[in-house]
N, CA, C and O atoms as a GROMACS GRO file, in nm:
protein
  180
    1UNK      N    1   1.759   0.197  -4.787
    1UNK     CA    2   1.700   0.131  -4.672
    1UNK      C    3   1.660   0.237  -4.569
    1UNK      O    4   1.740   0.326  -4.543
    2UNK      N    5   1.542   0.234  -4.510
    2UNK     CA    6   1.479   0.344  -4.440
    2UNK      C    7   1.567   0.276  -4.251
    2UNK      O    8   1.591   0.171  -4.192
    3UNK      N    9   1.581   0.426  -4.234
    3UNK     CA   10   1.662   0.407  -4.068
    3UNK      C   11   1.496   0.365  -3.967
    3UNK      O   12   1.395   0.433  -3.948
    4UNK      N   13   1.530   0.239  -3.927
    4UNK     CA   14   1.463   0.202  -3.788
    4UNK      C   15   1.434   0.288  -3.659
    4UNK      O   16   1.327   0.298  -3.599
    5UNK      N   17   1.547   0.342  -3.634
    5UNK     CA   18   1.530   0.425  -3.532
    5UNK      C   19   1.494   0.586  -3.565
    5UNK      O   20   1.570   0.662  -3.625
    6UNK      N   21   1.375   0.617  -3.518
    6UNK     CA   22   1.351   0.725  -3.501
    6UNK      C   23   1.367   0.772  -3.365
    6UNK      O   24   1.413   0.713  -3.267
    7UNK      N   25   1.318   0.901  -3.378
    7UNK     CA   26   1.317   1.024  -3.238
    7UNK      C   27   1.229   0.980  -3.139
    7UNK      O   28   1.243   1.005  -3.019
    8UNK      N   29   1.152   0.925  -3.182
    8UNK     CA   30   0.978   0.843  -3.075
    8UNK      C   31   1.072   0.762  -3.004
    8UNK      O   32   1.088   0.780  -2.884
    9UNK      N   33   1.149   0.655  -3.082
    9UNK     CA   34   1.229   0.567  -2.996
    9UNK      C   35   1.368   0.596  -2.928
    9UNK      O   36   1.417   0.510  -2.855
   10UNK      N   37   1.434   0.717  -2.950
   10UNK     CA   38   1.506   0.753  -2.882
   10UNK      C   39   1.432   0.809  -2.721
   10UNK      O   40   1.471   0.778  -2.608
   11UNK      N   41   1.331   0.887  -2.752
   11UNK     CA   42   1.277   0.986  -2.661
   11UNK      C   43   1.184   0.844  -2.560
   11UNK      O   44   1.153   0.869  -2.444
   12UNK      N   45   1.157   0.730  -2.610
   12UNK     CA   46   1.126   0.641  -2.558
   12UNK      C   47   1.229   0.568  -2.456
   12UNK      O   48   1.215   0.505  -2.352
   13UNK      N   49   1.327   0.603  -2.529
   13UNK     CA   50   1.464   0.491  -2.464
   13UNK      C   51   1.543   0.590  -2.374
   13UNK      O   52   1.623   0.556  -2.286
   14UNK      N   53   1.513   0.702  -2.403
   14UNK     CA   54   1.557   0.783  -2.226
   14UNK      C   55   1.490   0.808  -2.134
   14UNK      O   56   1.546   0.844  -2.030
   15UNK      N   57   1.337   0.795  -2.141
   15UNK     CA   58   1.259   0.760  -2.033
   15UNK      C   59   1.254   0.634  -1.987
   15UNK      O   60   1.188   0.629  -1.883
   16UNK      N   61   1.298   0.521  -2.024
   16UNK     CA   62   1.294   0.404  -2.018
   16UNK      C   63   1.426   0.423  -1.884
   16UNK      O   64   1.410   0.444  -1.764
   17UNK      N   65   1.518   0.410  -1.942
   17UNK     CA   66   1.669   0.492  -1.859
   17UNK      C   67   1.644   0.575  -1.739
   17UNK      O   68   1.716   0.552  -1.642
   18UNK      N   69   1.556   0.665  -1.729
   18UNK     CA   70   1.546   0.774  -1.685
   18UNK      C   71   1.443   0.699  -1.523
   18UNK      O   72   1.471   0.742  -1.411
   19UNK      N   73   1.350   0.606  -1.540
   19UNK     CA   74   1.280   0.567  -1.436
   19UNK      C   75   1.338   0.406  -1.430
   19UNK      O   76   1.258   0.337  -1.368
   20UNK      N   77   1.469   0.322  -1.483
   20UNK     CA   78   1.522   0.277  -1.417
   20UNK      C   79   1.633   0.334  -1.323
   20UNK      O   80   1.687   0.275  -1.229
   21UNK      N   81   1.654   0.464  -1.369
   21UNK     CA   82   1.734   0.496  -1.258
   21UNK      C   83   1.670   0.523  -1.158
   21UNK      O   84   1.683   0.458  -1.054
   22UNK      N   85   1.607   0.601  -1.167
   22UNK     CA   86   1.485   0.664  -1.033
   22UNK      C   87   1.457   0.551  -0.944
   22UNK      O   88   1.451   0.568  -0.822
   23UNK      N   89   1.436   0.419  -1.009
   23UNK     CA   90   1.393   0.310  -0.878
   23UNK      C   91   1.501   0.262  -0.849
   23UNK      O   92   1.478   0.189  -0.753
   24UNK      N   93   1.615   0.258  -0.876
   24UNK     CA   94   1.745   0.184  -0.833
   24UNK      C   95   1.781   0.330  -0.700
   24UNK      O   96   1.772   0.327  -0.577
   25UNK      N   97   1.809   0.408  -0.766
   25UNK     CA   98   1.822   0.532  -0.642
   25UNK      C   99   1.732   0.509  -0.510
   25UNK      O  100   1.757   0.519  -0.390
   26UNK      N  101   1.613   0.474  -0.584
   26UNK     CA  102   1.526   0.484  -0.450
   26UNK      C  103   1.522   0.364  -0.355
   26UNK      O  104   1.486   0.366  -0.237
   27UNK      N  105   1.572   0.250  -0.434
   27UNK     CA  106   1.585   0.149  -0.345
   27UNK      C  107   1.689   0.195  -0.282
   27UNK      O  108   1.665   0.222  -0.164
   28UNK      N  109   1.805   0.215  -0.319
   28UNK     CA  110   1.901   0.273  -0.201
   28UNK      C  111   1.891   0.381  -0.090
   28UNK      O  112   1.936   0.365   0.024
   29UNK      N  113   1.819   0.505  -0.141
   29UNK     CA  114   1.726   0.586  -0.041
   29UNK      C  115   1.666   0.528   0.081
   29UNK      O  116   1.667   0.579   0.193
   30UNK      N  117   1.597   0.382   0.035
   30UNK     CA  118   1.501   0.320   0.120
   30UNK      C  119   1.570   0.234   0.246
   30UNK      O  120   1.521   0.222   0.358
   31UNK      N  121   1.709   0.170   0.194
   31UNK     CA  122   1.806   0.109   0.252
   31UNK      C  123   1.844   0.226   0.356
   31UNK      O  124   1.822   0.215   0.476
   32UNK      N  125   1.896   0.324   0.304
   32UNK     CA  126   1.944   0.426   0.400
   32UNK      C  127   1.835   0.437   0.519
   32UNK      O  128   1.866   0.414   0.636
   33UNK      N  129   1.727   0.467   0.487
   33UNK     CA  130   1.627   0.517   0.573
   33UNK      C  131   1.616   0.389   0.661
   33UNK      O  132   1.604   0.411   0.781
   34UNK      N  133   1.619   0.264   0.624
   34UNK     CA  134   1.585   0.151   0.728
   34UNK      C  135   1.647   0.152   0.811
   34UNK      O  136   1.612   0.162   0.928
   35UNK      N  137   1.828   0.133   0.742
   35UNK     CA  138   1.950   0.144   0.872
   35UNK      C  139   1.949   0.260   0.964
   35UNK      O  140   2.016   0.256   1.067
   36UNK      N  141   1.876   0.366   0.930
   36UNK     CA  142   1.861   0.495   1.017
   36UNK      C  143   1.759   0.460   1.122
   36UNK      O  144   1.786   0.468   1.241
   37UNK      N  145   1.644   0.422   1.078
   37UNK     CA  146   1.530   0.307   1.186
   37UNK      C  147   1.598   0.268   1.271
   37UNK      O  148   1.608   0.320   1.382
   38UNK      N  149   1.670   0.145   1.224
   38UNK     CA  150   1.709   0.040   1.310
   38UNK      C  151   1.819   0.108   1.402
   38UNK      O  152   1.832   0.056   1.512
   39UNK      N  153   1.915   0.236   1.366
   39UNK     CA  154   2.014   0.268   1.480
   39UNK      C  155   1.897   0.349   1.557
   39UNK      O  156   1.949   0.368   1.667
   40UNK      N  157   1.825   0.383   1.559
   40UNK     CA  158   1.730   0.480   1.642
   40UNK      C  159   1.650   0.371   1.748
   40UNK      O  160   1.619   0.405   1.863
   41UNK      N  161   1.630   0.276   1.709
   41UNK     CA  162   1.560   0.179   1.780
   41UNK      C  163   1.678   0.098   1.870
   41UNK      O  164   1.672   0.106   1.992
   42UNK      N  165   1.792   0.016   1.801
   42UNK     CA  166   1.855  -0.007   1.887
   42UNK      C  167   1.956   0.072   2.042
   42UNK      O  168   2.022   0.032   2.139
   43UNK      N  169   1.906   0.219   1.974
   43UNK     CA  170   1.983   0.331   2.123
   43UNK      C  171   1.862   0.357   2.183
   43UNK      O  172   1.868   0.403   2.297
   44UNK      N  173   1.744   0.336   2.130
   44UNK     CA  174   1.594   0.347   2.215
   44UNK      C  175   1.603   0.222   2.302
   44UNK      O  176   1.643   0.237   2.417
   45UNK      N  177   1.571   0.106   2.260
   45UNK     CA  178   1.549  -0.022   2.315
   45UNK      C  179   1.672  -0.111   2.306
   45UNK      O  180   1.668  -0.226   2.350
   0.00000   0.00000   0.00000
């Protein structure tokens, strides 16, 4: 029986991995940066 998984689909399935992490990070990046906004604005105004 011939193996299903090849190297295409490995090398597929860690970029796959690789830019769900990147946007989960960055949504949290983005969180950080808002709450940093909002304390700058509420000691402004």
């Amino acid at each position: 029986m011939q193996n299903r998984f090849g190297l295409k689909d490995g090398v597929m399935l860690v970029l796959l991995l690789t830019v769900a992490t990147l946007v989960v990070l960055g949504m949290f990046g983005n969180d950080r940066v808002l709450e940093q906004v909002q304390q700058v604005e509420s000691k402004v105004g």
